[in-house]
LOBA-411531 format. One record per residue (C-alpha): x, y, z; residue in one letter; residue number from 1. Coordinates in steps of 0.001 Angstrom, whole numbers, plus 500000, padded with zeros to 6 digits. Last residue first. Example, Ala and Ser with C-alpha at 12.3 -4.5 7.8 and 13.67 -1.06 7.14 Angstrom:
2
((513670 498940 507140) 's' 2);
((512300 495500 507800) 'a' 1);
end
This chain:
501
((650442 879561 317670) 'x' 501);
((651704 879438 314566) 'x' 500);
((655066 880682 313626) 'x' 499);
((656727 883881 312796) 'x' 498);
((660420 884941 311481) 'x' 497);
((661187 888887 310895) 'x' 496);
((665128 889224 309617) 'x' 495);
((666986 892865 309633) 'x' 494);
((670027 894552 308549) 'x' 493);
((669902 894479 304461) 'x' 492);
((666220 893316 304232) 'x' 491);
((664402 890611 305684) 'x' 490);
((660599 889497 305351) 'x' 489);
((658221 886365 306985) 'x' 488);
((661235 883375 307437) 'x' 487);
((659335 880951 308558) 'x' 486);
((659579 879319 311975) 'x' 485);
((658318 875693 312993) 'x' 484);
((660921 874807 315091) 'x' 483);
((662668 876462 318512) 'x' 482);
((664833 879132 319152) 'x' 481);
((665286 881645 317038) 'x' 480);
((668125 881684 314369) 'x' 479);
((671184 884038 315116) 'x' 478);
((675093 884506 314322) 'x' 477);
((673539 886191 311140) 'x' 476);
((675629 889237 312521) 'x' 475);
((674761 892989 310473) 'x' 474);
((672490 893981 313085) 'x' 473);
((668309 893730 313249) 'x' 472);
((666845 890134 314220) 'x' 471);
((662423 889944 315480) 'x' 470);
((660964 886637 316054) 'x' 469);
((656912 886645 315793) 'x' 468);
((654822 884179 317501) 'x' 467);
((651900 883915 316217) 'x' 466);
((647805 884200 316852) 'x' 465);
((647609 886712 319749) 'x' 464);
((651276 887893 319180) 'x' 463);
((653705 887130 321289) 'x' 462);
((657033 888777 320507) 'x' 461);
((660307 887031 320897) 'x' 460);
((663798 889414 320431) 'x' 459);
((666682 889774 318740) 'x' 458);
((669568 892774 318398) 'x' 457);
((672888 891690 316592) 'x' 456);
((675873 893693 315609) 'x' 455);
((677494 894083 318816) 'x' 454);
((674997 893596 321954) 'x' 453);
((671456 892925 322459) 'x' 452);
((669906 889339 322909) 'x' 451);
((666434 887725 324154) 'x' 450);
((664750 890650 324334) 'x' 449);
((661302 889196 325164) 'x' 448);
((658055 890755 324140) 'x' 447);
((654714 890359 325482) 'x' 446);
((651637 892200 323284) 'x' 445);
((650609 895369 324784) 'x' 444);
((650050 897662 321686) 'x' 443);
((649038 894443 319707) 'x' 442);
((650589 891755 317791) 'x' 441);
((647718 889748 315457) 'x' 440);
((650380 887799 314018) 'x' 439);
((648798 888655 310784) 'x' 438);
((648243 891984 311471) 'x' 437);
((651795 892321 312294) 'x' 436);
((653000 890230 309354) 'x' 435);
((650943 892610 307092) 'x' 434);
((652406 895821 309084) 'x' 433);
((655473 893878 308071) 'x' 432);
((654875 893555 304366) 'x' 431);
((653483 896870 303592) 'x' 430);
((656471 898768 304850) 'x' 429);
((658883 896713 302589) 'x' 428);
((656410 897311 299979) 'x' 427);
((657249 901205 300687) 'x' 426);
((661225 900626 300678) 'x' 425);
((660562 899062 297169) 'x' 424);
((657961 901150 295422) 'x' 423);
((660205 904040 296016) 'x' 422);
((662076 906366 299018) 'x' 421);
((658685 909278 298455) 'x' 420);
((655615 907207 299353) 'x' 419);
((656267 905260 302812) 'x' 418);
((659371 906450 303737) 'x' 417);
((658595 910096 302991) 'x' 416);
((655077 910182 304649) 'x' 415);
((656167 908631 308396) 'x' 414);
((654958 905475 309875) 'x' 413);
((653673 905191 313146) 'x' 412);
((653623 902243 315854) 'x' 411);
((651184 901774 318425) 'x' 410);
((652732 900054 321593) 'x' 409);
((654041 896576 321323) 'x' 408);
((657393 895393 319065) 'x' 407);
((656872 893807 315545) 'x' 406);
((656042 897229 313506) 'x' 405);
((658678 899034 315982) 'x' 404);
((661162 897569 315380) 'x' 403);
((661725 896334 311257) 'x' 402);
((660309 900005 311229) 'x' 401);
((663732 900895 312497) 'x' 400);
((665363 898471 310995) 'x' 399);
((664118 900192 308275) 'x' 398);
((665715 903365 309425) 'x' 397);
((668960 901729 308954) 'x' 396);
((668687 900900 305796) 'x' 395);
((667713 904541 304587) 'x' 394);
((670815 906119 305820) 'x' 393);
((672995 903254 304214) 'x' 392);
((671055 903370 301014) 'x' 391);
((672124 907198 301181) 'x' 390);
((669533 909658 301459) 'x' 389);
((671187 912921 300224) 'x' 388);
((670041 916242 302176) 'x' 387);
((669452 919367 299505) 'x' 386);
((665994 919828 301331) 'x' 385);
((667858 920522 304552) 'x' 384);
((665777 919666 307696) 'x' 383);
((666875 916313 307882) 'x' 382);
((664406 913980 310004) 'x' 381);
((664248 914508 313283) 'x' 380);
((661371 917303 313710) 'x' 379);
((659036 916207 310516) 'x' 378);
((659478 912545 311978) 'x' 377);
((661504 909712 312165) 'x' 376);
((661402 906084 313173) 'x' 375);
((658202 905661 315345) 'x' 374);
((656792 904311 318757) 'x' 373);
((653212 905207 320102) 'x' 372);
((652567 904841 323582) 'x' 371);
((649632 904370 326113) 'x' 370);
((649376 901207 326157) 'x' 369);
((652956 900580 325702) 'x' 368);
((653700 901873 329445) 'x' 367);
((657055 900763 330776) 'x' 366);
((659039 899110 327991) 'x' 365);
((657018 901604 325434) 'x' 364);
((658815 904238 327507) 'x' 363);
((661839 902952 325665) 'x' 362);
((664758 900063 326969) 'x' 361);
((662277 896867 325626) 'x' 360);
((662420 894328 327851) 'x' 359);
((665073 891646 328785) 'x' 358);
((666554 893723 331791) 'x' 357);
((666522 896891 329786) 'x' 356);
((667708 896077 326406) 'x' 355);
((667697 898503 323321) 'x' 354);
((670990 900324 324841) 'x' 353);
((672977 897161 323789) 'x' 352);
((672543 897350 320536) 'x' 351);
((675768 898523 319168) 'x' 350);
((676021 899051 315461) 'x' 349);
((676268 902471 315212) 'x' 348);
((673821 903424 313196) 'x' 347);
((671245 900785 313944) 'x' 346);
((671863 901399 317568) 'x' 345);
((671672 904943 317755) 'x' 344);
((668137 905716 315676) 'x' 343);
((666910 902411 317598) 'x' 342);
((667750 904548 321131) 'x' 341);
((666970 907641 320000) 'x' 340);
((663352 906908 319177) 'x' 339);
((662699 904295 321485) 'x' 338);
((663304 907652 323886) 'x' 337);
((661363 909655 322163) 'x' 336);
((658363 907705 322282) 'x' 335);
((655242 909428 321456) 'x' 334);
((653374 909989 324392) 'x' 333);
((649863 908572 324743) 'x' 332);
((647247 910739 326965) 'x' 331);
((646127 909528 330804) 'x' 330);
((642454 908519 330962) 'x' 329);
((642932 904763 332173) 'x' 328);
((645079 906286 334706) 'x' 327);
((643594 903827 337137) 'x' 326);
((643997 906194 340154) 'x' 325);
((642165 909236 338740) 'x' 324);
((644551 912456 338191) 'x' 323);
((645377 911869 334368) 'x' 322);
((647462 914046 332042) 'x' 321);
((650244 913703 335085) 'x' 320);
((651073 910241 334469) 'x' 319);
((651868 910720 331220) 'x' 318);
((654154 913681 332129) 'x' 317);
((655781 911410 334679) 'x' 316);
((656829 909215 331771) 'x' 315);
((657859 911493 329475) 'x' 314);
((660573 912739 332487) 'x' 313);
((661118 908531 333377) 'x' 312);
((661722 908034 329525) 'x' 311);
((664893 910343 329613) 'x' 310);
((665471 911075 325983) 'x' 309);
((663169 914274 325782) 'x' 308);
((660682 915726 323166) 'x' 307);
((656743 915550 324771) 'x' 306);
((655003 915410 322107) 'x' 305);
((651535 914410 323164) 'x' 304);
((648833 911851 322140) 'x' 303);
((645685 911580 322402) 'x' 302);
((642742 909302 321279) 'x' 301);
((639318 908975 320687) 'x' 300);
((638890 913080 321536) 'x' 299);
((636339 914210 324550) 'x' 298);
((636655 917336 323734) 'x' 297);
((636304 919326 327707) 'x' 296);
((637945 916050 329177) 'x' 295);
((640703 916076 327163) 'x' 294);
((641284 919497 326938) 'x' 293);
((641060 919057 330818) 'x' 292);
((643175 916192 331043) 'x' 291);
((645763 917967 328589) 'x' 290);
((646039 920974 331130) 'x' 289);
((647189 918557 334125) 'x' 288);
((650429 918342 331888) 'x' 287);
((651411 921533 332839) 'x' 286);
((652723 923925 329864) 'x' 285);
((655370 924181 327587) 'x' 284);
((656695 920302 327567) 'x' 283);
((653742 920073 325464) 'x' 282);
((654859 920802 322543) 'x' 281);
((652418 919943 320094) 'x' 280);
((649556 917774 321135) 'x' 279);
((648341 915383 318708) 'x' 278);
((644718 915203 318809) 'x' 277);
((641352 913072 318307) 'x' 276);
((638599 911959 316015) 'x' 275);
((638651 915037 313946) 'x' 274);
((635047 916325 312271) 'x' 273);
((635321 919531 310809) 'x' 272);
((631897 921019 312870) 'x' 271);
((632503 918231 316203) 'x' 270);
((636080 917692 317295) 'x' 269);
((637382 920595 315188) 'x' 268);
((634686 923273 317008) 'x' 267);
((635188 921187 320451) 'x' 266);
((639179 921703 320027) 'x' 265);
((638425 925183 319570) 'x' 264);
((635356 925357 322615) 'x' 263);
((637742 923799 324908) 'x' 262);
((640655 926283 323611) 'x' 261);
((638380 929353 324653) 'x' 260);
((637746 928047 328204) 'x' 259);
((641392 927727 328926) 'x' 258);
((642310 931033 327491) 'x' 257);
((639925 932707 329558) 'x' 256);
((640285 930998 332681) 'x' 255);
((644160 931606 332660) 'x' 254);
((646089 929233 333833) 'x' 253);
((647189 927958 330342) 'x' 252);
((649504 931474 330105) 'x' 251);
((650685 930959 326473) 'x' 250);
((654039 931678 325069) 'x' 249);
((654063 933888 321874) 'x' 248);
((656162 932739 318985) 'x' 247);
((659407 931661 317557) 'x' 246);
((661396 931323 320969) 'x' 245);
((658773 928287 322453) 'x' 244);
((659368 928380 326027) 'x' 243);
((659641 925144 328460) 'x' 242);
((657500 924328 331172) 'x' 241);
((654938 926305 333649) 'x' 240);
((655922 929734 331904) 'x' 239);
((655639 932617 334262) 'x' 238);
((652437 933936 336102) 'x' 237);
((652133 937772 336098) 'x' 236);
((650610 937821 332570) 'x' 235);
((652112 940443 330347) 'x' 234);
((650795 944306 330137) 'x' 233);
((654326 944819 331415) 'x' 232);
((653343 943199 334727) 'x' 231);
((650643 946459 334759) 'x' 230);
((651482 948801 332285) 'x' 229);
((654103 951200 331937) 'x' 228);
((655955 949721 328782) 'x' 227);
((653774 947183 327108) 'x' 226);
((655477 943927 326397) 'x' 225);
((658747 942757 325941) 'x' 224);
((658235 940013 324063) 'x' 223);
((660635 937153 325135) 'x' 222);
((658073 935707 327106) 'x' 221);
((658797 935048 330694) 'x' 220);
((655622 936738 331967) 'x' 219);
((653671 934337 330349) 'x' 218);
((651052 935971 327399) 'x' 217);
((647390 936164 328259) 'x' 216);
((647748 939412 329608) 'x' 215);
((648339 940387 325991) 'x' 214);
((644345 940515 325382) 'x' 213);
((642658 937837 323839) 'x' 212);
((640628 937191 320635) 'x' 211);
((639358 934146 319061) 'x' 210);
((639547 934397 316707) 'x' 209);
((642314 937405 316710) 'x' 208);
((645153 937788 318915) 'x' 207);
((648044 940928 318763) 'x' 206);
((651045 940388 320056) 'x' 205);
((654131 940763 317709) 'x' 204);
((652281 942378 315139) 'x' 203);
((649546 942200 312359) 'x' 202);
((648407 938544 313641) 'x' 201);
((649996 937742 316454) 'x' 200);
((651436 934115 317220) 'x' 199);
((650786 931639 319335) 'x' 198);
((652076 929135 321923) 'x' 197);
((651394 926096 323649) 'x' 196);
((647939 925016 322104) 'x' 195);
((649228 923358 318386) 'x' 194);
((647178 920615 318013) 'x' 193);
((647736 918641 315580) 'x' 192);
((644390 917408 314275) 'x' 191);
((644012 912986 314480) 'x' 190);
((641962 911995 311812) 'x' 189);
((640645 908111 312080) 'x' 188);
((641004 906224 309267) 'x' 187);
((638293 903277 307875) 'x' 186);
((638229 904553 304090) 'x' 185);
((635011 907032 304357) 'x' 184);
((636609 908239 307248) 'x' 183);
((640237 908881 305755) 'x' 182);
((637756 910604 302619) 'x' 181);
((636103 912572 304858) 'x' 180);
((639089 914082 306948) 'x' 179);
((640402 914950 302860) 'x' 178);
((637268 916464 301663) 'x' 177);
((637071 918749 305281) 'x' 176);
((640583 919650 304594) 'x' 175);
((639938 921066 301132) 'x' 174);
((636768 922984 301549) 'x' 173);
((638699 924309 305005) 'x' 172);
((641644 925672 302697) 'x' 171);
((645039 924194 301482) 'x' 170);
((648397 923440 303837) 'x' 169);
((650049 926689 303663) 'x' 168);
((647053 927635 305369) 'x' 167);
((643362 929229 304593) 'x' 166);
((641901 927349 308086) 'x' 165);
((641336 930448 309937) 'x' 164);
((639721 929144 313485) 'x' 163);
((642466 929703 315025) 'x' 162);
((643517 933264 313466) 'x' 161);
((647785 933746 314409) 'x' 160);
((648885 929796 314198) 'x' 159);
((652448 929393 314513) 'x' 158);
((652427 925128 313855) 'x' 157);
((650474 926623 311059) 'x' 156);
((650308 930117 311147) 'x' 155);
((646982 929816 309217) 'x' 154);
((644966 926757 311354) 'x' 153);
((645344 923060 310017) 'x' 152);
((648162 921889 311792) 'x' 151);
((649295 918997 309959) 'x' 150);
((647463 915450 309921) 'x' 149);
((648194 912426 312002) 'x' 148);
((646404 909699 310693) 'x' 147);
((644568 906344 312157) 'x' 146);
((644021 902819 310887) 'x' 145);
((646790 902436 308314) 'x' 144);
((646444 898468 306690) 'x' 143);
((648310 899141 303432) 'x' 142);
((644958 899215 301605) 'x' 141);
((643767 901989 304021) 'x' 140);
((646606 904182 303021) 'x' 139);
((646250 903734 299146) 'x' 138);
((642841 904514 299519) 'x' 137);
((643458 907581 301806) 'x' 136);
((645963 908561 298968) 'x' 135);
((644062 910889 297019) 'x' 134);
((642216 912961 300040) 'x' 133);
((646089 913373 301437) 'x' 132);
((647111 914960 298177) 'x' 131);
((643611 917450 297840) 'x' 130);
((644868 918251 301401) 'x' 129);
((648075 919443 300687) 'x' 128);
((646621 921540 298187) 'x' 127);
((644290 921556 295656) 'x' 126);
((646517 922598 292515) 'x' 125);
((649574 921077 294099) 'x' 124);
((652396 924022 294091) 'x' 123);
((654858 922229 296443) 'x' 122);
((658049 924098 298678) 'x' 121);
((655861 927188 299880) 'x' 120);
((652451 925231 299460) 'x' 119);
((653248 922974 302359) 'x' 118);
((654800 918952 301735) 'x' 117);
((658344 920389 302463) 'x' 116);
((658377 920139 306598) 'x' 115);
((656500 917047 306038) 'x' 114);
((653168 915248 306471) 'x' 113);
((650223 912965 307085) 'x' 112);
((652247 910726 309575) 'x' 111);
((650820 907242 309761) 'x' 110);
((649543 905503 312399) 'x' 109);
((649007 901281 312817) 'x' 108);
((646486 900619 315606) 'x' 107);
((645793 897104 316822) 'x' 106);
((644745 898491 320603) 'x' 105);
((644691 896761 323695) 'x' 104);
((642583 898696 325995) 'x' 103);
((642447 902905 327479) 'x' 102);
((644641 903401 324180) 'x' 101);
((641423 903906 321807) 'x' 100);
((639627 906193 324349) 'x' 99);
((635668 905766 324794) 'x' 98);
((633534 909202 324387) 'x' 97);
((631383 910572 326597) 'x' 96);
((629072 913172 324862) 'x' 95);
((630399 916439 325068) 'x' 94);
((628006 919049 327075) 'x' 93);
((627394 922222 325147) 'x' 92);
((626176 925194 326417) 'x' 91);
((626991 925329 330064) 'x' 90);
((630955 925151 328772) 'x' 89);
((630622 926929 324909) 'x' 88);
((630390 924648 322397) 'x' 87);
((627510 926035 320306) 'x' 86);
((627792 930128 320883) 'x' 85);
((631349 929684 320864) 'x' 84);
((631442 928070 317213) 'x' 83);
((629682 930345 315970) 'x' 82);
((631774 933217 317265) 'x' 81);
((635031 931673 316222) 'x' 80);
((633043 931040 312722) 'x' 79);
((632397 934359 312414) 'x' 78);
((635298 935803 313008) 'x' 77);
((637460 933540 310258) 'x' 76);
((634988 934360 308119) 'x' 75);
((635961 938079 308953) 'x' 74);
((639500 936872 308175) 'x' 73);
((638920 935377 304914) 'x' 72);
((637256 938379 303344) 'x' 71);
((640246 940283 304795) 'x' 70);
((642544 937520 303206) 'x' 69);
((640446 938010 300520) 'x' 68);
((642881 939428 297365) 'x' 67);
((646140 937249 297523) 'x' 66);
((649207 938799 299860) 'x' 65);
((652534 939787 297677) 'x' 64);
((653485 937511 298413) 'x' 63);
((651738 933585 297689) 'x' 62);
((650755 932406 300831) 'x' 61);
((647722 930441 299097) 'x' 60);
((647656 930514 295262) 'x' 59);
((644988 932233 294152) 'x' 58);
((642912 931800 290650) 'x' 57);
((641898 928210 292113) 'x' 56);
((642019 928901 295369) 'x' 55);
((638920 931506 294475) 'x' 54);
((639241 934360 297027) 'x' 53);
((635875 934730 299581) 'x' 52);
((634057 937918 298178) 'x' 51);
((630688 936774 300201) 'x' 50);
((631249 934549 303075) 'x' 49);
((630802 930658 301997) 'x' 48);
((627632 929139 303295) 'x' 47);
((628597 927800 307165) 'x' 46);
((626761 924248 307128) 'x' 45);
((625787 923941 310931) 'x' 44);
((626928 920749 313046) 'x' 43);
((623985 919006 314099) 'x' 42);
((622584 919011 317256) 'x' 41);
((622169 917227 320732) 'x' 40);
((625301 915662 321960) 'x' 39);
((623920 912066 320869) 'x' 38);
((623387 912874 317715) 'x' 37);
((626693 914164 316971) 'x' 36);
((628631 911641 318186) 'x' 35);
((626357 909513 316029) 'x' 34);
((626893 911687 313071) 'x' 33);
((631031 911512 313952) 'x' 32);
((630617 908181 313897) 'x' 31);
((631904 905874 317184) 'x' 30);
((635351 905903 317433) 'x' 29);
((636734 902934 318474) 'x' 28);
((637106 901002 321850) 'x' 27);
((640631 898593 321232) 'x' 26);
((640900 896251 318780) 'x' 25);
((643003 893619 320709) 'x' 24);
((640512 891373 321160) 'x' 23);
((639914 889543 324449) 'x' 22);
((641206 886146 324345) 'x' 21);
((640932 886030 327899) 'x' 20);
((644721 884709 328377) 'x' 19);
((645163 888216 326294) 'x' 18);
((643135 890671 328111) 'x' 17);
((644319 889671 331374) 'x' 16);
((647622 890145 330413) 'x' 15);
((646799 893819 329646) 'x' 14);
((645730 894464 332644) 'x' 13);
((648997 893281 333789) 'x' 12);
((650689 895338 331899) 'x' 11);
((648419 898558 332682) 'x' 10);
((648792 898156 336186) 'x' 9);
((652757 897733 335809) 'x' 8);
((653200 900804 334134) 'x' 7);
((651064 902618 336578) 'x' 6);
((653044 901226 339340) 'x' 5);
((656495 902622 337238) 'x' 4);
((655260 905814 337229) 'x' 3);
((653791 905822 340493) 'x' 2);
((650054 906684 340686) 'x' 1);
end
């Protein structure tokens, strides 16, 4: 389908769904148990290996190395080959699973993470899971319906052992108490999925759990291979997208690899208990690929990061994650493009680019069924931990969230504004996901740009119970139109009115 067409489809189904009064929850995720259930088994209770390290007494990726990282590896080997003998394709058959962005959805998402959350920058007795586990409370309160963890494998977003989960991040115990305690508080766990690239584990090329020869590796790859050797002991097929410098790029045409990353995201999906994935880089590798992890896992929801300003190029991968006409299966995309257009405006001052013929200018203007907006991430936000958040810097991304927490499309909220820039900025936060819960805005709800210039951006959402009015800029030169609004929040740049409906 037509990028645009598809777009379209999905708007107008959409429509439907409001003058129906439909609700805007969209399918959930059924329990993991019941998943379970209905595929067949239960997922097995691996005891501990013998001689496994104590975290306590052992602080992970401390150098020089912690005693058990052998232990830890053979574990690492025997769940890979657990896991295959239970998810393998003939084996084990997924049961169907509904997709939270194939209908309206009321989804707010939060980012579990940062680049200095790990144990090389924090030294938090259980982890970075042991934090998560103590804030899923805090999260659910706030109205958070769905979290992005980090990559859980060792390697982390360079992931050597799959199935390894001693990380930077904590150990398995510790991620499987923090994915139950966002279930036991209403959260679904989303596991970044890192399936472009990866790393070896003693040298340059070398993969364990599972394990693969070098012929898995793109021909294009900066490792040089094996001298004398067929194709340089490489794959003879070259990259199908971009290459990732830092590690070893993946061949995703090759049956092996393919059918070894179905039983992965199966073993997460169904032993550790994710509800869905973020895909990692995906401008690596053919977008056809997701639709077959997709299919193979059956996840509650997707979404890829796919890192480009041109919304037509995130677009058209979108529509290639699907081949069926309706697209109903197609993955979300985070929205770049809403990304650098808000992040430009509200520095700048000039809010023009946030208007595309009285819509919104992202890819949530096209398709915001299928998208999730947000304000900064672990990529664009400062790398240097030395950085000083100005008031300035930190007003503007709250017009940001001002955005995307009124606008369609499921927005996202990342760790440092919401627990690290003070009680203030967070309750900030709070308030408008309140206001859009309140207003009952959706991922498709209608929204009019009704001006975008100098200074002043404003637009008319409609919500399934209010209307909500949406101001950023430094102008006041702007009420909206009509009677019966109250002022719902404002902050330095930004004014959110609503009314009945």
């Amino acid at each position: 389908m037509n990028t645009r067409n598809a777009g379209l489809f999905y708007s107008l189904v959409a429509t439907a769904f409001l003058a129906a009064g439909g609700p805007c929850a969209a399918a959930g995720n059924a329990p993991l148990e019941q998943l379970r259930d209905r595929a067949g088994h239960s997922a097995p209770d691996f005891p501990r290996p013998a001689g496994e390290r104590d975290e306590s007494a052992c602080r992970l990726g401390q150098v020089p190395p912690c005693p058990g990282e052998a232990a830890e590896a053979a574990a690492a080997r025997e769940e890979w080959q657990r896991a295959d003998k239970l998810y393998a394709p003939g084996v084990f058959t997924p049961p169907e699973q509904a997709r939270i962005d194939s209908a309206p959805s009321c989804d707010v998402m939060f980012q579990g993470f940062h680049w200095f959350a790990d144990n090389y920058w924090l030294h938090l007795q259980k982890g970075w899971w042991g934090e998560l586990a103590a804030h899923a409370q805090d999260l659910k309160a706030a109205g958070f319906t769905m979290i992005w963890f980090p990559p859980a494998g060792i390697g982390s977003y360079y992931q050597t052992e799959l199935y390894n989960l001693h990380s930077q991040w904590g150990d398995k115990s510790g991620l499987l108490a923090a994915v139950h305690a966002m279930h036991a508080n209403g959260i679904k766990v989303l596991a970044d999925a890192v399936l472009n690239h990866r790393s070896g584990r003693d040298n340059w090329a070398d993969f364990y759990s599972p394990d693969w020869p070098t012929t898995v590796i793109v021909q294009d790859d900066s490792w040089p291979g094996v001298p004398g050797a067929p194709y340089n002991g490489k794959s003879p097929g070259y990259s199908e997208g971009m290459l990732d410098p830092g590690s070893r790029n993946i061949d995703h045409r090759n049956p092996q690899v393919m059918r070894d990353y179905i039983v992965f995201l199966r073993w997460l999906r169904y032993t550790i208990g994710y509800d869905g994935w973020r895909y990692d880089f995906v401008n690596g590798y053919a977008p056809r690929h997701i639709q077959e992890f997709n299919d193979g896992s059956q996840p509650a929801f997707s979404v890829g990061e796919y890192w480009q300003h041109d919304r037509q190029v995130v677009a058209g991968w979108m529509d290639g994650t699907d081949s069926s006409q309706g697209k109903a299966g197609a993955s979300s995309a985070f929205d770049y493009p809403t990304h650098f257009n808000v992040e430009y405006a509200a520095a700048s001052g000039d809010y023009s680019g946030l208007n595309d013929n009285g819509k919104p200018s992202g890819i949530v203007g096209w398709w915001p069924m299928k998208t999730v907006t947000f304000v900064e991430n672990h990529d664009t936000a400062p790398r240097d931990p030395k950085f000083v958040f100005t008031q300035e810097y930190k007003d503007q991304r709250m017009q940001g969230y001002a955005y995307i927490l009124t606008h369609p499309g499921i927005p996202c909220v990342f760790w440092p504004h919401f627990f690290d820039w003070g009680q203030g900025y967070r309750g900030q936060i709070v308030k408008l996901i309140a206001i859009r819960k309140a207003a009952g805005v959706n991922s498709v709800s209608p929204v009019s740009v009704v001006a975008a210039g100098k200074d002043l951006y404003a637009a008319l959402v409609t919500g399934d119970k209010q209307d909500v009015a949406v101001k950023l800029g430094s102008s006041w030169a702007w009420n909206p139109p009509g009677a019966a609004w109250t002022l719902a929040a404002s902050g330095g740049s930004y004014a959110v009115w609503t009314r009945p409906r």
